[in-house]
C-alpha beads as a LAMMPS data file, in Angstrom:
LAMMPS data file: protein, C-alpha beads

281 atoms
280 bonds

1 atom types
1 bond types

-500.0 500.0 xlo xhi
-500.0 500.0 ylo yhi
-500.0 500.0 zlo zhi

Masses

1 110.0

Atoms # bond

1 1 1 -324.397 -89.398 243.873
2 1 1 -321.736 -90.724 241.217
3 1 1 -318.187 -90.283 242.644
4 1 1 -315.250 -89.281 239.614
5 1 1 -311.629 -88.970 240.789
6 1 1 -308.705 -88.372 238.363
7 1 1 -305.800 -90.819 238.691
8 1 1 -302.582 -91.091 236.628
9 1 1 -299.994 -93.759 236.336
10 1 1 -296.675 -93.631 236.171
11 1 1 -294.634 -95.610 233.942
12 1 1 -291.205 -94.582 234.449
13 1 1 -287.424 -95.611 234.295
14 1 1 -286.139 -96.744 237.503
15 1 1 -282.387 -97.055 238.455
16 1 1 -279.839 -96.801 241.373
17 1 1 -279.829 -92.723 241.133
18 1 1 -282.480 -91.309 242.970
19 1 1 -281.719 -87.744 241.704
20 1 1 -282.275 -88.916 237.814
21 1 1 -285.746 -91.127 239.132
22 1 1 -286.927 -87.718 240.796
23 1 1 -286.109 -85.535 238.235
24 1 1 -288.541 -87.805 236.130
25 1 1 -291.061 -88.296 238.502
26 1 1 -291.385 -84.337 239.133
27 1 1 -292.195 -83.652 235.407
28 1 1 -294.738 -86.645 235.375
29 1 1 -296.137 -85.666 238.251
30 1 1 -296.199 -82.127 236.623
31 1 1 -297.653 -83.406 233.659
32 1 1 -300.223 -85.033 235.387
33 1 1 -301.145 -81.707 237.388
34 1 1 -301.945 -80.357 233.488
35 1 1 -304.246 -83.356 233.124
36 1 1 -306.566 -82.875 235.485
37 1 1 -305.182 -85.930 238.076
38 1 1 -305.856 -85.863 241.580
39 1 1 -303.600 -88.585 242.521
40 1 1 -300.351 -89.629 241.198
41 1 1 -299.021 -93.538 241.336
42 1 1 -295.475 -94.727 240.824
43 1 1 -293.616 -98.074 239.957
44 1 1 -292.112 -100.040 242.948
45 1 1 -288.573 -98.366 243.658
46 1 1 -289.316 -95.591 241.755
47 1 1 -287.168 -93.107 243.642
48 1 1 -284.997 -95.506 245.517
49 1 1 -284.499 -97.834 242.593
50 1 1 -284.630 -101.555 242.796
51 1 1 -282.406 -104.661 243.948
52 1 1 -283.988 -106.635 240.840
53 1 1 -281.058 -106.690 238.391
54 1 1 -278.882 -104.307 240.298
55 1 1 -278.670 -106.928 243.383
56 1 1 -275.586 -106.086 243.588
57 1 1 -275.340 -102.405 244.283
58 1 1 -277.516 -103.164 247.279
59 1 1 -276.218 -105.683 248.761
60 1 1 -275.398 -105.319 252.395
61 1 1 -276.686 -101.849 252.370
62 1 1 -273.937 -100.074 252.054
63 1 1 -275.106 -96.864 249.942
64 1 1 -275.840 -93.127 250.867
65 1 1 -279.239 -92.688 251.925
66 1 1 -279.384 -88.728 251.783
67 1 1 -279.979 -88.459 247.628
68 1 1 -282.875 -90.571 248.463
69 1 1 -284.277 -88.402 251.418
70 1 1 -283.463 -85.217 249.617
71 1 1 -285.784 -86.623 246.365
72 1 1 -288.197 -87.962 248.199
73 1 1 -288.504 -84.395 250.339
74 1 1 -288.680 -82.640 246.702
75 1 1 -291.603 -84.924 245.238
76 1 1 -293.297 -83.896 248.573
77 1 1 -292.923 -80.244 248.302
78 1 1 -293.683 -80.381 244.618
79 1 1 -297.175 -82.285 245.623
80 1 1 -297.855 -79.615 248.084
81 1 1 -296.997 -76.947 245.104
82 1 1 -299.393 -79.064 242.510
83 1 1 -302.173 -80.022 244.975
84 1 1 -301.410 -83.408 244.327
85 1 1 -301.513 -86.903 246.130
86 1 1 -298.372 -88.649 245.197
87 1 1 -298.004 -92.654 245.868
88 1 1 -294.113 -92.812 246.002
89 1 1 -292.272 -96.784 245.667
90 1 1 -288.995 -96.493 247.771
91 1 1 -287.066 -98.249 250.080
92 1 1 -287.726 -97.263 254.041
93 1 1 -284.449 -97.018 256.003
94 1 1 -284.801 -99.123 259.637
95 1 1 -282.263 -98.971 262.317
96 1 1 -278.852 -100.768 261.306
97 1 1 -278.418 -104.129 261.238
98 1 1 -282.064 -104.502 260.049
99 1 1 -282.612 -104.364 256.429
100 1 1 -285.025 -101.803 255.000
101 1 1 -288.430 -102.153 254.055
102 1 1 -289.991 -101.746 250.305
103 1 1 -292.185 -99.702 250.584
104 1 1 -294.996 -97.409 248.939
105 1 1 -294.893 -93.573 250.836
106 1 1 -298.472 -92.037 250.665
107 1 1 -298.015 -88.103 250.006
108 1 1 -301.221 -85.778 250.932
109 1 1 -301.627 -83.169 248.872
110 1 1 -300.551 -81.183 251.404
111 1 1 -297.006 -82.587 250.982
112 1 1 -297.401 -84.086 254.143
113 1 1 -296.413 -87.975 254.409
114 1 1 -299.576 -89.887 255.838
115 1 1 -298.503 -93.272 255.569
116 1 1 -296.590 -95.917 254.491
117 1 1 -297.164 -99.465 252.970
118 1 1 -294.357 -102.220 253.831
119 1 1 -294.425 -105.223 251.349
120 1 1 -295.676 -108.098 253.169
121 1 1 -295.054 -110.503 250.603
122 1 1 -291.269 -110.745 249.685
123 1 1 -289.877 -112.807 246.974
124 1 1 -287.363 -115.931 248.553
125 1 1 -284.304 -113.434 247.641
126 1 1 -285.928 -110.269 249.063
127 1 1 -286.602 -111.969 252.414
128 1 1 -283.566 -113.679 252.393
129 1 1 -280.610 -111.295 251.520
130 1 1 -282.310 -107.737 250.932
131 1 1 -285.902 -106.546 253.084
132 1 1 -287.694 -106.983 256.198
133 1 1 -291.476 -107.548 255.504
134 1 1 -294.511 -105.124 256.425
135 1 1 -297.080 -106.162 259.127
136 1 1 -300.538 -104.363 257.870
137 1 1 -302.357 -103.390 254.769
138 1 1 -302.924 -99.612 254.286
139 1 1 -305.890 -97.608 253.126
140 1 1 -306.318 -93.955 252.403
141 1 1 -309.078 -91.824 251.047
142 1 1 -309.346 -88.893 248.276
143 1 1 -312.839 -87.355 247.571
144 1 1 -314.499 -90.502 248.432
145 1 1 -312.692 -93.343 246.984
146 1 1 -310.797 -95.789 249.418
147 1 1 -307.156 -96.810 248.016
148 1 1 -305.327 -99.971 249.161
149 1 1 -301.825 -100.719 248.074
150 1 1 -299.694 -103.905 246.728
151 1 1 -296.699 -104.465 245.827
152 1 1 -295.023 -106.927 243.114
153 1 1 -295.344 -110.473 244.113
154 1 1 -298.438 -109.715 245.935
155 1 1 -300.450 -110.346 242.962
156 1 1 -299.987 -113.847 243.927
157 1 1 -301.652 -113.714 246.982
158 1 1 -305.738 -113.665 246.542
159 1 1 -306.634 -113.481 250.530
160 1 1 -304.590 -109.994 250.161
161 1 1 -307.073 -108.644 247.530
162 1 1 -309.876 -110.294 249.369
163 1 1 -308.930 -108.686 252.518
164 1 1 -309.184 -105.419 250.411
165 1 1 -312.347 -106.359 248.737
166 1 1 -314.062 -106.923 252.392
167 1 1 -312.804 -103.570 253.718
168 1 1 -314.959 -101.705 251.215
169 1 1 -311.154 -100.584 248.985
170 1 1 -312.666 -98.938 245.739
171 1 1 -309.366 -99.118 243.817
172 1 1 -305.714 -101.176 244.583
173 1 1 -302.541 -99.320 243.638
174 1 1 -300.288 -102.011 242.586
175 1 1 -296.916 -101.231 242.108
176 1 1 -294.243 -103.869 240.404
177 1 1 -291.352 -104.257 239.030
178 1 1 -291.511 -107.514 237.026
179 1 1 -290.677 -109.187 233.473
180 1 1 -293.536 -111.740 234.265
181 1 1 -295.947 -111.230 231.744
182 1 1 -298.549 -113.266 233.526
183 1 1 -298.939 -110.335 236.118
184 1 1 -301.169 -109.074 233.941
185 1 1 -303.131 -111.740 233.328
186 1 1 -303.825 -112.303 237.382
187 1 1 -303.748 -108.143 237.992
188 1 1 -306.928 -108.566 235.302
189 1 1 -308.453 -111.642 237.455
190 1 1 -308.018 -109.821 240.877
191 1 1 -309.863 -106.655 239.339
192 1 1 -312.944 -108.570 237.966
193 1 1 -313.665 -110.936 240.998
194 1 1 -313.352 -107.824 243.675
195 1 1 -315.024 -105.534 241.583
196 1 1 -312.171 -102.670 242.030
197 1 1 -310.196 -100.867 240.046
198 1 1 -306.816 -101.907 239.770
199 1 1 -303.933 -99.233 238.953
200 1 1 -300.795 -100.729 237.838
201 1 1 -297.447 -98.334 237.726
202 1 1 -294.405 -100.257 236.407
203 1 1 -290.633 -99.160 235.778
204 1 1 -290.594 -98.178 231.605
205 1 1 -287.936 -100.843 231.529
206 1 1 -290.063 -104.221 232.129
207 1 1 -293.365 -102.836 229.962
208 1 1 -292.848 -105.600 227.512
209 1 1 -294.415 -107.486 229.723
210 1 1 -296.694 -104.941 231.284
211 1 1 -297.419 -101.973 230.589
212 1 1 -298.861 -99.307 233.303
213 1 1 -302.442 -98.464 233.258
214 1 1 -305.620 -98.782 235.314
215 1 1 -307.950 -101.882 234.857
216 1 1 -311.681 -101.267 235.462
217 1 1 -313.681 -103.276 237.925
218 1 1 -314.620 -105.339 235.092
219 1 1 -311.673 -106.757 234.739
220 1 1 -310.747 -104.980 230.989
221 1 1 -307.938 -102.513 230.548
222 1 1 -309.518 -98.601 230.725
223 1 1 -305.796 -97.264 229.393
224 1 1 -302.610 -98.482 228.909
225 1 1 -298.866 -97.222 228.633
226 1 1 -296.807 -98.403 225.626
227 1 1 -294.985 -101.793 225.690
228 1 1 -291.998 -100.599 224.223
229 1 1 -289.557 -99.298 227.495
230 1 1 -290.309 -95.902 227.272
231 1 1 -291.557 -93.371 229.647
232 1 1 -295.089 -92.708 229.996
233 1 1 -298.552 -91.336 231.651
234 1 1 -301.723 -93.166 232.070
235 1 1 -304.551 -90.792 233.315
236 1 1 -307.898 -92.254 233.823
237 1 1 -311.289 -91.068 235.473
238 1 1 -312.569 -93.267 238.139
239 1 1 -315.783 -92.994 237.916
240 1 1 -319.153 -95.434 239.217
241 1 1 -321.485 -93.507 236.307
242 1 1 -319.364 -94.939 233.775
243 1 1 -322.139 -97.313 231.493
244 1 1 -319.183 -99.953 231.063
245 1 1 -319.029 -100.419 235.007
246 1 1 -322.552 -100.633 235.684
247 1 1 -323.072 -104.191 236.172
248 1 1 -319.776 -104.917 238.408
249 1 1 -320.148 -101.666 240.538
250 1 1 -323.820 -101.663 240.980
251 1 1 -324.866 -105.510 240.664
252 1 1 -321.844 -107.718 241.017
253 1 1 -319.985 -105.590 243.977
254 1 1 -322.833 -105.397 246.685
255 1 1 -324.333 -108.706 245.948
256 1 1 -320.875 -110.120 246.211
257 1 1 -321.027 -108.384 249.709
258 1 1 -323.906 -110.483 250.728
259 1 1 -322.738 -113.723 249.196
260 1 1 -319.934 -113.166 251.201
261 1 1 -321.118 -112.219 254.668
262 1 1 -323.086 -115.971 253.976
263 1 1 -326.490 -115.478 255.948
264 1 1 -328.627 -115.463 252.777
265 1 1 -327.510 -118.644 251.897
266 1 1 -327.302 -119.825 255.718
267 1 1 -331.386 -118.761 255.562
268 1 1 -332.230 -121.198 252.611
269 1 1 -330.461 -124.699 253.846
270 1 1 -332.605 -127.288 254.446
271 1 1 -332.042 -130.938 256.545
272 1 1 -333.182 -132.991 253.687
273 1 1 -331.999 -136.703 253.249
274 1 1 -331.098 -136.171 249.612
275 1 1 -329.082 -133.112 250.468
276 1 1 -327.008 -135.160 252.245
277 1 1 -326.482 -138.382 250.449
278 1 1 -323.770 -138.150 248.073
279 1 1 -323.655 -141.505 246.226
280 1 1 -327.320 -141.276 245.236
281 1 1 -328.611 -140.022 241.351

Bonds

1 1 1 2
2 1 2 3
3 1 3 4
4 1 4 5
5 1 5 6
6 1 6 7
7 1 7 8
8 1 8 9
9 1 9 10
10 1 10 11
11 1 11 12
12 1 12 13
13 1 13 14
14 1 14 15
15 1 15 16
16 1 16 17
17 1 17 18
18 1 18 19
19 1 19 20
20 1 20 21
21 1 21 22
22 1 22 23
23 1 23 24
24 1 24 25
25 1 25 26
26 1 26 27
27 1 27 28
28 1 28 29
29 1 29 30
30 1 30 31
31 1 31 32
32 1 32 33
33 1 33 34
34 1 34 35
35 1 35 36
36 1 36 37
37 1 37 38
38 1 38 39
39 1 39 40
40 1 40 41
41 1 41 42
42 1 42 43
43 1 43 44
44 1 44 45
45 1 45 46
46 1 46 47
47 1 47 48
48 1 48 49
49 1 49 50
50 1 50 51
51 1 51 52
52 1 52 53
53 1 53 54
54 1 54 55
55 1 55 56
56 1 56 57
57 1 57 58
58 1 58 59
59 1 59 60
60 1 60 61
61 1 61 62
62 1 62 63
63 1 63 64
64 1 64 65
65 1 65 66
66 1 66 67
67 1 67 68
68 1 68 69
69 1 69 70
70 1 70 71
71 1 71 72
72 1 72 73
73 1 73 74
74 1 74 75
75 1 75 76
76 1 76 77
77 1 77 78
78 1 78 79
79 1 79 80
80 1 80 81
81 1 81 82
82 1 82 83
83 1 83 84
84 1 84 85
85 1 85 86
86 1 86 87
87 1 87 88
88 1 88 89
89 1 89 90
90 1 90 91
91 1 91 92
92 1 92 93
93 1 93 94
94 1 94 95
95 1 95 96
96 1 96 97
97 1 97 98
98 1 98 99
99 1 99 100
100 1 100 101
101 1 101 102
102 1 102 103
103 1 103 104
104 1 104 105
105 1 105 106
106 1 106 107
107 1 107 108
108 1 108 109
109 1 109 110
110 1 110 111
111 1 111 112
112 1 112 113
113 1 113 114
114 1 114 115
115 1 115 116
116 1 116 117
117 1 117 118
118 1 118 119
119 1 119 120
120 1 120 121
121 1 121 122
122 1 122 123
123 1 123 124
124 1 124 125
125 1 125 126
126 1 126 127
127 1 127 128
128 1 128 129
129 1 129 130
130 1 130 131
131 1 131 132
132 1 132 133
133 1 133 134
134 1 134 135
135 1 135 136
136 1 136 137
137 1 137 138
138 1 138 139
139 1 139 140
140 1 140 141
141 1 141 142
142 1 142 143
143 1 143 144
144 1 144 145
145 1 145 146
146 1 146 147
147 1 147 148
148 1 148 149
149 1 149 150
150 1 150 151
151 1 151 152
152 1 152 153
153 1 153 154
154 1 154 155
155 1 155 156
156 1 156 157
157 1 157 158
158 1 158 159
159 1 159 160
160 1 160 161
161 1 161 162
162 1 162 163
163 1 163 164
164 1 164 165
165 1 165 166
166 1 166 167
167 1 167 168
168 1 168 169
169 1 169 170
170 1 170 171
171 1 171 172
172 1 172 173
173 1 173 174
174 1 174 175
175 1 175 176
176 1 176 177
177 1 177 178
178 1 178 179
179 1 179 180
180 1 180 181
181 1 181 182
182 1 182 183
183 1 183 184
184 1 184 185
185 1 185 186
186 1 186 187
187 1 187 188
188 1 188 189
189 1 189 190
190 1 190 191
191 1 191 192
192 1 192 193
193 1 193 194
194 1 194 195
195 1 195 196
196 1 196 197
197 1 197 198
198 1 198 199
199 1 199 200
200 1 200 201
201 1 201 202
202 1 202 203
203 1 203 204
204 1 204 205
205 1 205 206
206 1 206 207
207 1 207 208
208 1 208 209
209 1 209 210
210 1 210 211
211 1 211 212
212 1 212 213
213 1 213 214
214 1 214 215
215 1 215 216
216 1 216 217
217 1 217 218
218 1 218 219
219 1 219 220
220 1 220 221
221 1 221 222
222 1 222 223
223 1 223 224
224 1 224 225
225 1 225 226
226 1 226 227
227 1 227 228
228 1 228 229
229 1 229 230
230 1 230 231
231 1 231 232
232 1 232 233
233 1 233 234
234 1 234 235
235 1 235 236
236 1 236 237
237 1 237 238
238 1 238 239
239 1 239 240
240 1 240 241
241 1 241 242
242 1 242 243
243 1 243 244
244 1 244 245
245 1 245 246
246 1 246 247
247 1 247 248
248 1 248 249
249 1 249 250
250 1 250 251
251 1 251 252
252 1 252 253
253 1 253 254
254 1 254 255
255 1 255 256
256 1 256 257
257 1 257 258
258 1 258 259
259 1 259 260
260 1 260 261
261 1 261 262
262 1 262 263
263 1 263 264
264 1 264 265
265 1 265 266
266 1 266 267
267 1 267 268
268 1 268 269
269 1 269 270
270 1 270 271
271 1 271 272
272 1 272 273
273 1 273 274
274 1 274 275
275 1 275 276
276 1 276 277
277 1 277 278
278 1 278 279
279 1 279 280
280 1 280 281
């Protein structure tokens, strides 16, 4: 039976004052309750903010942490309120000394938090001065699509969207916050060789380079925020009846499966002289 699922995608401001970033994020997510979304995806740091250009602040950790638990206990109550799933970027407080994850909270729509993704990946700074990395990828499931999550630098890591690809992950949430405009370029790539759709949420501040949207399993854009640092909504259907996904969702994807798992080809090799000679015409 063909599966649809309403997603939006935040493109939002992000900064060190988690009260302003949830005030925002509560009338997107609002805004995407009036759309029809099922699921709502936000920028890396979107409530906590970032240490990207406000390194600073953050350094050595010494900030409050209840704004930040009060927010994120708001956007929770609010997706309980909307019937929403909400997929929150934030820091993750550990135990002092240990520096905090970044992290992606996944928010039921029962308000209840079901999960957590911990950035595996770090950049040399953010391993070095700022995070401790995550251990495990993390899926969840709404109305029959599997989500996996990413963060930022991640893009830059295939065997992470491979790993995805093999678990049967219909759709990566990808959250960044970067001024690298070839993000885009690879976020496209990823999409089209796995066959999944790809959801990118960025801060508003860095869409110059790219802009938030969802890319289709064919690895072409299916909606895009604006470019020009402003605040914004992408909401897009998932859906495997769309004519424009046939051939990656219904050709592509499960013989990719099978090229994969390797016995077909395994089945068809043959011990023959010229097979192996490699310095013959």
């Amino acid at each position: 039976m063909p599966r649809r699922l309403r997603i939006a995608t935040v493109q939002s401001p992000v900064t060190i004052n988690p009260a302003a970033n949830g005030a925002t994020l509560r009338d997107l997510m609002r805004r995407a309750y009036d759309e029809g979304a099922r699921l709502v995806h936000m920028p890396e740091g979107a409530v906590s903010g970032y240490v990207g250009g406000d390194k600073p602040y953050y350094r050595g950790w010494d900030i409050d942490w209840k704004p930040l638990g009060a927010e994120l206990d708001e956007i929770a109550e609010l997706a309980a309120g909307l019937g929403l799933w909400v997929v929150a970027g934030s820091h993750h407080r550990l135990t002092p000394p240990n520096r905090p994850h970044n992290s992606l909270y996944v928010i039921s729509d029962q308000g209840v938090l079901v999960n957590r993704y911990d950035k595996r990946y770090l950049s040399a700074s953010e391993v070095d001065e700022f995070f401790t990395p995550g251990r495990e990828p993390v899926t969840f499931t709404i109305d029959g699509f599997t989500f996996g999550l990413l963060l930022c630098i991640e893009v830059n890591f295939p065997e992470l969207w491979t790993a995805y690809a093999e678990a049967g992950v219909d759709c990566i949430l990808f959250s960044s916050y970067s001024e690298d405009p070839i993000f885009e370029t690879i976020a496209r790539g990823h999409a089209a060789t796995t066959t999944a759709w790809v959801s990118v949420s960025v801060p508003a501040q860095v869409s110059h380079a790219m802009p938030a949207g969802v890319i289709g399993p064919h690895g072409d854009w299916l909606a895009t925020g604006n470019r020009s640092g402003l605040s914004d909504l992408v909401c897009v259907d998932l859906d495997d009846s769309d004519p424009r996904l046939h051939f990656p969702l219904h050709a592509a994807r499960p013989w990719r499966a099978v090229a994969r798992e390797g016995g077909v080809y395994d089945r068809r090799m043959v011990d023959d002289p010229r097979s192996h000679e490699r310095a013959t015409f």
